[in-house]
C-alpha positions as CSV (number, residue, x, y, z in Angstrom):
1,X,61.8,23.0,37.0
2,X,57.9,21.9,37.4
3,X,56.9,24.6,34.4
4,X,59.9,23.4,32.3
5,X,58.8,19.4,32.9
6,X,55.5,20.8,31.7
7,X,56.3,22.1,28.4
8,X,58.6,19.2,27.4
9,X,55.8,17.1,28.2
10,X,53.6,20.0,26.1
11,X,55.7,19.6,23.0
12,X,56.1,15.8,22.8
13,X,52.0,16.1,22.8
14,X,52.3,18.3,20.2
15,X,54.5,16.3,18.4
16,X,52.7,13.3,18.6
17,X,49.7,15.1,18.0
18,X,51.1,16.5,14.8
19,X,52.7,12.9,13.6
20,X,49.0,11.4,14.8
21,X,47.3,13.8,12.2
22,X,50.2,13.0,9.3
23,X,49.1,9.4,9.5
24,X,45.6,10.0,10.0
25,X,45.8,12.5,6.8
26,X,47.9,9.6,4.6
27,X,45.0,6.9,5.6
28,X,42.5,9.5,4.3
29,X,44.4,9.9,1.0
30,X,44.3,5.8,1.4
31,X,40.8,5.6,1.7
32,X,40.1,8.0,-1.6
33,X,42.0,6.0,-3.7
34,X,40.0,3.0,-2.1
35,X,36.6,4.3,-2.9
36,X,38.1,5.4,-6.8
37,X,39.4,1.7,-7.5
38,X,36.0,0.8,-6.0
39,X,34.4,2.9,-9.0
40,X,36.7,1.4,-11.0
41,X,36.1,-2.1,-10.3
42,X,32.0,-1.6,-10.5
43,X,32.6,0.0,-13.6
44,X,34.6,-3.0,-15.0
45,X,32.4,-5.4,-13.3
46,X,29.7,-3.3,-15.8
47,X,31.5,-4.6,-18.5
48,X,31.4,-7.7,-17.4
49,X,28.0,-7.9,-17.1
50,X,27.6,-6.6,-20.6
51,X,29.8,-9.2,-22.3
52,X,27.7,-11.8,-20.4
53,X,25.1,-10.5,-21.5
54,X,26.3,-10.6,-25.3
55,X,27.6,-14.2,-24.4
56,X,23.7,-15.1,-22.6
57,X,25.8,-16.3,-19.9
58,X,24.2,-16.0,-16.4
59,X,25.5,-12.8,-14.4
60,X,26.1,-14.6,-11.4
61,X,29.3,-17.3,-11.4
62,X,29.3,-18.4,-8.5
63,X,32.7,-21.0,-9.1
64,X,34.7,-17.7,-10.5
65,X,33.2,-15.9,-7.5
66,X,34.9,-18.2,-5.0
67,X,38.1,-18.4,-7.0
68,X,38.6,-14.4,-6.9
69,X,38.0,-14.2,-3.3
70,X,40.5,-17.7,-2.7
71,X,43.1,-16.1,-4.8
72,X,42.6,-12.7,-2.6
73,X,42.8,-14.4,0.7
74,X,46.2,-15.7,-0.2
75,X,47.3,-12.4,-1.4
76,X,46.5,-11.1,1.9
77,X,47.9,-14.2,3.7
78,X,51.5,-13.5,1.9
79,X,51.4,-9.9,3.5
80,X,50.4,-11.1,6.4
81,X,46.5,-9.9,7.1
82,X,44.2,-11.3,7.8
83,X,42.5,-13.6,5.4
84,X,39.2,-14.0,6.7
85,X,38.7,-10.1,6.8
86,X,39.7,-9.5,3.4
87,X,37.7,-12.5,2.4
88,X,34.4,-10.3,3.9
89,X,35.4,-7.7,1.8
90,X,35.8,-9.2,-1.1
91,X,32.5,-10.9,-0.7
92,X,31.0,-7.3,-0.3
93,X,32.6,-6.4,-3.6
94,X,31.5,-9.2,-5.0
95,X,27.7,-8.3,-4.0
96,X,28.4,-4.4,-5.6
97,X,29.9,-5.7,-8.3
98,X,26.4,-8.1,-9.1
99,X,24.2,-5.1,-8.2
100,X,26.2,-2.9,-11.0
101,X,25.5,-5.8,-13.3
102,X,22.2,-5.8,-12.9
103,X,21.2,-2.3,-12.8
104,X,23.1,-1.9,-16.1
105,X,21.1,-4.5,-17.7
106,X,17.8,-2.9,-16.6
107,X,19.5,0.6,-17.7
108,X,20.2,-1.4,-21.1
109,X,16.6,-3.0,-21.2
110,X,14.7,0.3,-20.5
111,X,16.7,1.7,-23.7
112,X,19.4,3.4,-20.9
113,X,16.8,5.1,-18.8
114,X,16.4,4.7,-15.2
């Protein structure tokens, strides 16, 4: 009875184990796409900087700054996370996207050598 207890127990472990490892495997697919939109965002926020650039408009907006990461923190409020967490994220992409503006403009001013 003990020894049948035991592997009942054994293979609910295993099955959580193996359900553990499905989610743990989907969040890792998850985070790739995260780190490609990431690219794709600091690519776009390139652009960006580029068509300031053209514009001479100042790379740094600080009143369209604040507006994306308002607008985000009510995205996340409607699916109920928290705001103030996204909002530090946001402000991090904020700061990558500014770096990625300026490197490209010293890329563009050293004739698109680093």
């Amino acid at each position: 009875m003990k020894a049948q207890s035991e592997a009942r127990a054994g293979g609910a472990a295993e099955e959580t184990g193996g359900r553990l490892e499905g989610v743990r495997a989907s969040i890792d697919e998850v985070d790739r796409s995260l780190v490609a939109l990431i690219g794709v965002r600091c690519s776009l926020a390139r652009s960006a900087g580029d068509a300031k650039r053209a514009e001479r408009r100042p790379l740094v907006d600080p009143g369209q700054e604040a507006a994306v990461v308002r607008r985000v923190a009510e995205q996340a409020r409607e699916r109920g996370i928290d705001e103030e967490s996204v909002r530090q994220i946001f402000w991090n992409l904020i700061e990558l996207a500014r770096r990625a503006q300026e490197d490209a403009g010293r890329l563009e001013a050293d004739g698109g050598h680093p």
